[in-house]
C-alpha positions in Angstrom: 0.0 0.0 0.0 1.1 3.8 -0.8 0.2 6.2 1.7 -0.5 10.0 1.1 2.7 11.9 1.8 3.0 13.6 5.4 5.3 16.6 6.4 6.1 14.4 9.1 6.3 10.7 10.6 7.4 9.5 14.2 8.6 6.1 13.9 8.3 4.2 17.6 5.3 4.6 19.4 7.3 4.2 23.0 6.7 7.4 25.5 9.6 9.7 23.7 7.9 9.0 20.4 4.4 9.2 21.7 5.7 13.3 23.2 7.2 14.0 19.5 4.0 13.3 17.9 2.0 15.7 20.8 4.5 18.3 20.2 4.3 18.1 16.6 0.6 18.5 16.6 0.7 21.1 19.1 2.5 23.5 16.2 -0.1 22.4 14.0 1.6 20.1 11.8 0.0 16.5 10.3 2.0 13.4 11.8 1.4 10.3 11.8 3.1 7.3 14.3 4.4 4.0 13.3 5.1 1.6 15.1 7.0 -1.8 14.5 4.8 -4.2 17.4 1.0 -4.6 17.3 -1.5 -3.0 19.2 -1.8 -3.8 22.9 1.7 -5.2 22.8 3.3 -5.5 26.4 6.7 -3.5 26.5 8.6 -5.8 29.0 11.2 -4.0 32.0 11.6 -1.8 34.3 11.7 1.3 32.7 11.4 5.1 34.0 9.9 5.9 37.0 11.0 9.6 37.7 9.8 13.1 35.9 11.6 15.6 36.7 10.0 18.8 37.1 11.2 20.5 33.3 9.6 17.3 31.7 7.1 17.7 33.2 6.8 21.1 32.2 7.3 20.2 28.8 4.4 17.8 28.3 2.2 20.2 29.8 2.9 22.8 27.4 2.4 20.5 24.2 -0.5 18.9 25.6 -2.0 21.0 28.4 -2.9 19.2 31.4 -1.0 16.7 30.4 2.1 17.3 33.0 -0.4 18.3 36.0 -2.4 14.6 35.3 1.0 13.1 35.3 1.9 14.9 38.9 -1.3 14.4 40.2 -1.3 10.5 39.4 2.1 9.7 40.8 3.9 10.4 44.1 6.6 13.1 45.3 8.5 11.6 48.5 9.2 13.6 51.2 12.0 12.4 52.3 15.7 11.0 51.1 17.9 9.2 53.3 21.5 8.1 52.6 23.3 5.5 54.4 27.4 4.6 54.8 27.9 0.7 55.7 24.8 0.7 57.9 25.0 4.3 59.6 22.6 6.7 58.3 25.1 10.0 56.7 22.5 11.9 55.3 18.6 13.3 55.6 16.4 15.8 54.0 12.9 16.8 54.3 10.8 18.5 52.1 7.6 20.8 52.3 4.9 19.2 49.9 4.7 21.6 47.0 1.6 23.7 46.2 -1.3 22.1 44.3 -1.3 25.1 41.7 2.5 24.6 40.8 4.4 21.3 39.0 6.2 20.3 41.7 9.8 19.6 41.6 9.5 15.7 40.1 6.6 13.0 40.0 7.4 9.1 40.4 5.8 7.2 38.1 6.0 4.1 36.2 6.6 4.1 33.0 3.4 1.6 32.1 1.4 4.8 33.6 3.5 7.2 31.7 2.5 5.9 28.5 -1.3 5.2 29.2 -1.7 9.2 30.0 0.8 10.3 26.6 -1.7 7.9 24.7 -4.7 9.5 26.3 -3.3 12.6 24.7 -2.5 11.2 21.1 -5.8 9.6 21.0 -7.7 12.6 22.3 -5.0 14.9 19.5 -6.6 11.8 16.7 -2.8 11.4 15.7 -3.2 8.3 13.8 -1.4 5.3 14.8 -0.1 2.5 12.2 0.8 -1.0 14.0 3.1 -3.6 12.5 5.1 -1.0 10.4 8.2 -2.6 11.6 10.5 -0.4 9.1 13.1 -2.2 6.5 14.2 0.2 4.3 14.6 3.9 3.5 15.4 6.2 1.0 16.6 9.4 1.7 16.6 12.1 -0.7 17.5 16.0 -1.2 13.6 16.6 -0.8 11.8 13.8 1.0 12.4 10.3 2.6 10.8 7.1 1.0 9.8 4.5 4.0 9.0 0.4 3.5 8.0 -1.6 5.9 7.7 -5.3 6.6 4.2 -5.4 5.4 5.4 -3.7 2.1 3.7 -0.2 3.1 5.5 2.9 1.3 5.5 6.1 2.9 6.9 9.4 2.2 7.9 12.1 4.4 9.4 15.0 4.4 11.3 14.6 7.6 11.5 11.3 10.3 11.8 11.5 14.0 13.3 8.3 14.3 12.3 7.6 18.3 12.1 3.8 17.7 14.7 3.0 20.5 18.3 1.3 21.1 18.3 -0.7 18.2 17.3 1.8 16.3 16.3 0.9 12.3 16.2 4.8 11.6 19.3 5.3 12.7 21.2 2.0 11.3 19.1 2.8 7.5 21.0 6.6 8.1 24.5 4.8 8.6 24.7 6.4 11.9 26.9 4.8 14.4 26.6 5.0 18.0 29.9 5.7 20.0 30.7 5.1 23.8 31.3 2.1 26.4 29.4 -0.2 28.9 29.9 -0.6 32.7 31.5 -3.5 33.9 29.5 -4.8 36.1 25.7 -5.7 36.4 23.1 -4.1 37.8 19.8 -5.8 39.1 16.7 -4.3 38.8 13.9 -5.8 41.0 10.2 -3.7 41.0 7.5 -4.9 43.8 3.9 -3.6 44.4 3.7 -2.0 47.6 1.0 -3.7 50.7 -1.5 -0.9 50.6 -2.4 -2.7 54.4 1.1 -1.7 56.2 3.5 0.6 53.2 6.8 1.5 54.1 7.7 5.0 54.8 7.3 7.2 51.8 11.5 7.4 51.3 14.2 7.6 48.5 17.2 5.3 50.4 20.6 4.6 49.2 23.3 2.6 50.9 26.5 2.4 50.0 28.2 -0.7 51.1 25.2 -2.6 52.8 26.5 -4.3 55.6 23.7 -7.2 55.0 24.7 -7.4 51.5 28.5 -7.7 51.7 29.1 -4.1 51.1 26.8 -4.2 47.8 25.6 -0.4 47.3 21.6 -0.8 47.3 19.1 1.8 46.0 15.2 2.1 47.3 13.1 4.3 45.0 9.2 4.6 46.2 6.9 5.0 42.9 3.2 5.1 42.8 1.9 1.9 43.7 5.7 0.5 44.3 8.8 0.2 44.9 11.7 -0.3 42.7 15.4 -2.0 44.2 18.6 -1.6 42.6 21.1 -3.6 43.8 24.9 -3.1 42.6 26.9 -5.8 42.0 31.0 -6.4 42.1 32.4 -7.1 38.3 33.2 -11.0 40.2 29.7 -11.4 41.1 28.3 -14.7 39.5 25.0 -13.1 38.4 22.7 -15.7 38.2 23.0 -16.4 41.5 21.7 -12.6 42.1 19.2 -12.2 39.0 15.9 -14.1 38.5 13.1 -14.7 40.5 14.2 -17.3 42.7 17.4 -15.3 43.1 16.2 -12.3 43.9 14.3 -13.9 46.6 17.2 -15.1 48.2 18.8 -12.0 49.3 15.6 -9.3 48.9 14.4 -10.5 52.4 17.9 -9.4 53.3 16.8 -5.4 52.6 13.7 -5.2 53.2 10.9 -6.9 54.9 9.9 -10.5 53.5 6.3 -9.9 52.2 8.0 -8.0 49.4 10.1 -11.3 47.8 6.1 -12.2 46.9 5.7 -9.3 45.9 7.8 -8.8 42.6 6.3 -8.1 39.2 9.4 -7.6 37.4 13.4 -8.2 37.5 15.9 -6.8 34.8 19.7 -7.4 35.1 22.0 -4.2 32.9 25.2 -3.9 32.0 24.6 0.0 31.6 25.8 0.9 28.1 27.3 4.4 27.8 26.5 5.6 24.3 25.8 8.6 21.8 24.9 8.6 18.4 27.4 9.9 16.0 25.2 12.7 14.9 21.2 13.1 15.5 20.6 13.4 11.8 21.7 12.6 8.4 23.8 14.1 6.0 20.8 15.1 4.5 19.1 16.6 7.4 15.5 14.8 7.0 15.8 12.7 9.7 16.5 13.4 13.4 17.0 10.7 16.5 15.7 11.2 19.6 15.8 9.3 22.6 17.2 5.8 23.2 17.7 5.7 19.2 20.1 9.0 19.7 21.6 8.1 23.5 21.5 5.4 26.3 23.3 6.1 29.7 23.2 4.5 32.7 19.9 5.7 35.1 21.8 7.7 37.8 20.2 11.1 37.9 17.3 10.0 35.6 18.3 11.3 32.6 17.0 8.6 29.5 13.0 9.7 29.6 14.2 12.7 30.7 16.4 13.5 28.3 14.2 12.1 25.6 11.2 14.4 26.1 13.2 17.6 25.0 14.7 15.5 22.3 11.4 14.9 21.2 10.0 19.0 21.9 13.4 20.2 20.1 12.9 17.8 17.1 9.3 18.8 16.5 10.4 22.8 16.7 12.9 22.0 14.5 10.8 20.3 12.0 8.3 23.3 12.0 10.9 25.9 11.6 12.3 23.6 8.6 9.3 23.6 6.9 8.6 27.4 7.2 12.0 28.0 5.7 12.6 30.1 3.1 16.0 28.8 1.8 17.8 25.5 1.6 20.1 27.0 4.0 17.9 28.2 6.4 16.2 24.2 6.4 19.4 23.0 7.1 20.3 25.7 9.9 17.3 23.9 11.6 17.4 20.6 12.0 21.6 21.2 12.3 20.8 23.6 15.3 18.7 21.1 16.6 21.3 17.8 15.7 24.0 19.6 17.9 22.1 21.1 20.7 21.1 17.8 21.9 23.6 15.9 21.0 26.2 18.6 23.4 22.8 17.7 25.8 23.7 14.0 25.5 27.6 14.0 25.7 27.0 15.9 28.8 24.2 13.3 30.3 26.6 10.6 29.3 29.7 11.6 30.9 27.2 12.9 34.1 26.3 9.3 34.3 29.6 8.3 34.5 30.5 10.7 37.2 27.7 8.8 39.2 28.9 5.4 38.3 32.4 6.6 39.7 31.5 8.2 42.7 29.5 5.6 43.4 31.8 2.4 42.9 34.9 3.5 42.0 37.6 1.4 43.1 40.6 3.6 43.1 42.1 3.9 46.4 41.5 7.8 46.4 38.0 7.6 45.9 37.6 5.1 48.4 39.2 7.1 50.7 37.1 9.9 49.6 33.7 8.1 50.6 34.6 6.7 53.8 35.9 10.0 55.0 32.9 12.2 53.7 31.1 9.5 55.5 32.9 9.6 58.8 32.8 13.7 59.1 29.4 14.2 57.8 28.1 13.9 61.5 30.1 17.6 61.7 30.2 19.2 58.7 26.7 18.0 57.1 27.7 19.1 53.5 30.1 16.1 53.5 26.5 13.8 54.0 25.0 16.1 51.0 28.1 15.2 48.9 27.5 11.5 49.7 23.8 11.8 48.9 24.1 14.1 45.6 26.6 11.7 44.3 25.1 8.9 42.8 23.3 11.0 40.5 26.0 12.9 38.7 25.7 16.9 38.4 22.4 19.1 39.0 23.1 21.3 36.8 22.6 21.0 33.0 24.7 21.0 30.3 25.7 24.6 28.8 24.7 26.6 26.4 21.2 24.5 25.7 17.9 25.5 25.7 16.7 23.0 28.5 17.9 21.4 30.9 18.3 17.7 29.9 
């Protein structure tokens, strides 16, 4: 089949493909999604949980009411905690934010996420085309030419390709990916709260968990949850860790029992640290955003969040394209766009890693560095802040762009 030709098409129907389309049809111009699985297909993981308060923002100004539904529907925790091989370094307490304001981050899981952003495309009547899994394209000086599996030609004048790590868009442009992966594994366990008896409403890290052989372990409440990251050494045999029946060996350990029958999902990572060589094509008709552009590791929640201005950026981009009056101009647009956020994502990448180090670096100076940070934090309390801030790599974003992640 043919279709009519569209000034636009988001391929990947995941949550950063899902916020291109909104923001597309928010400056008025015809898009349609395509996506590679069928309808009501089941997207497998633990995925984001945390919304920082510029995406949420964001959504709400493509699709208003969109980022207040999105607050309103998850949870803000009150209180962080950080602890140093079993002795607590670190607290903070915050005020609950106004009603009228977004407040400074939502948790949320991602399954949630998505069912709101397809609230919004469905209520938008951006049309949606399932089992479009793409296999070849053509790009040319004026247009791209897009076939899919099913044989379906499409033509476009520009592609957000948001359709994720391994990226079709992005291997059809030629465009490699460039960076590295940690070196040890990461298990990702998510359990549904007791509604009867919940644990406090905390963010908790420990570094070096005493009943976990000095394992850092991570506790992040989300609405209806909680998810567990626990850290393991590069010698770990991870099968004794990962799985169900594994993770229900040492869970118990960190928390109380009820929640090793309470686990809906376990992932095990090797975080890989990557960028994509550029965000478009030599002919600048094609832009990558999200996990097809990027993938860091999760310290300081910066893959959704970096995504959704991907996304915004790649839709104003696409509008100021078309409204251009030269070929120069067209260019200047999506090229602005291209290096803006990929600056964004060399910065998120290397923040990462400045989490992964502080975090479990092995060097005899950083080592040193932790323990006493930890052991004079009871004095000088911004030595606990350093502790706690640290796992999450730098609060402040990277310069000269036009949001913050």
């Amino acid at each position: 089949m043919t279709h009519p030709p569209h000034a636009a098409l988001v391929v990947g129907a995941g949550p950063v493909g899902l916020t291109a389309a909104l923001a597309l049809h928010h400056l008025g111009i015809p898009v349609a999604i395509l996506e590679a699985a069928s309808e009501g297909r089941q997207r497998p993981g633990s995925r984001a949980i945390y919304l920082h308060n510029k995406t949420l923002e964001l959504l709400e100004t493509i699709s208003p009411g969109l980022g207040f539904t999105m607050a309103r529907h998850g949870i803000i925790w009150p209180v962080k905690r950080t602890w140093f091989r079993g002795r607590q370094v670190y607290v903070r307490h915050y005020p609950t934010p106004p009603p009228d304001r977004l407040p400074p981050f939502t948790s949320l899981p991602q399954v949630e996420i998505e069912r709101y952003l397809w609230d919004a495309v469905h209520a938008a009547e951006i049309p949606v085309y399932w089992e479009q899994n793409v296999k070849a394209l053509d790009i040319g000086a004026e247009a791209i030419e897009l076939t899919t599996a099913t044989g379906d030609h499409w033509r476009a004048s520009y592609v957000i390709g948001a359709d994720g790590a391994h990226s079709e868009v992005r291997h059809q442009a030629q465009i490699g990916m460039e960076g590295s992966r940690s070196a040890n594994t990461f298990i990702v366990v998510d359990v549904t709260e007791d509604p009867d008896n919940p644990l406090p409403l905390e963010r908790v890290f420990h570094y070096e968990h005493p009943a976990m052989e000095g394992r850092n372990v991570l506790f992040v409440p989300f609405a209806g949850g909680w998810r567990i990251d626990l850290q393991l050494y590069t010698a770990d045999d991870v099968e004794t860790f990962a799985g169900l029946s594994g993770v229900r060996q040492w869970l118990p350990r960190v928390m109380p029992a009820k929640y090793a029958e309470r686990i809906t999902w376990v992932s095990t990572y090797q975080f890989l640290q990557v960028v994509a060589e550029s965000f478009t094509d030599r002919s600048h008709r094609i832009l990558l955003v999200g996990e097809a552009a990027h993938l860091f590791a999760p310290f300081g929640a910066r893959g959704f969040n970096s995504g959704v201005p991907d996304a915004v950026l790649a839709a104003r981009a696409v509008a100021a394209a078309l409204s251009s009056a030269t070929e120069d101009e067209r260019v200047a647009a999506i090229h602005s766009f291209a290096e803006e956020r990929h600056r964004a994502a060399q910065y998120n990448r290397d923040a990462a890693g400045i989490a992964l180090e502080h975090i479990q670096g092995e060097s005899v100076g950083m080592r040193t560095k932790r323990a006493v940070g930890a052991l004079l934090s009871p004095v000088w309390p911004e030595f606990g802040r350093w502790l706690d801030e640290g796992p999450y790599g730098p609060r402040s974003g990277p310069p000269g762009v036009s949001t913050k992640y």
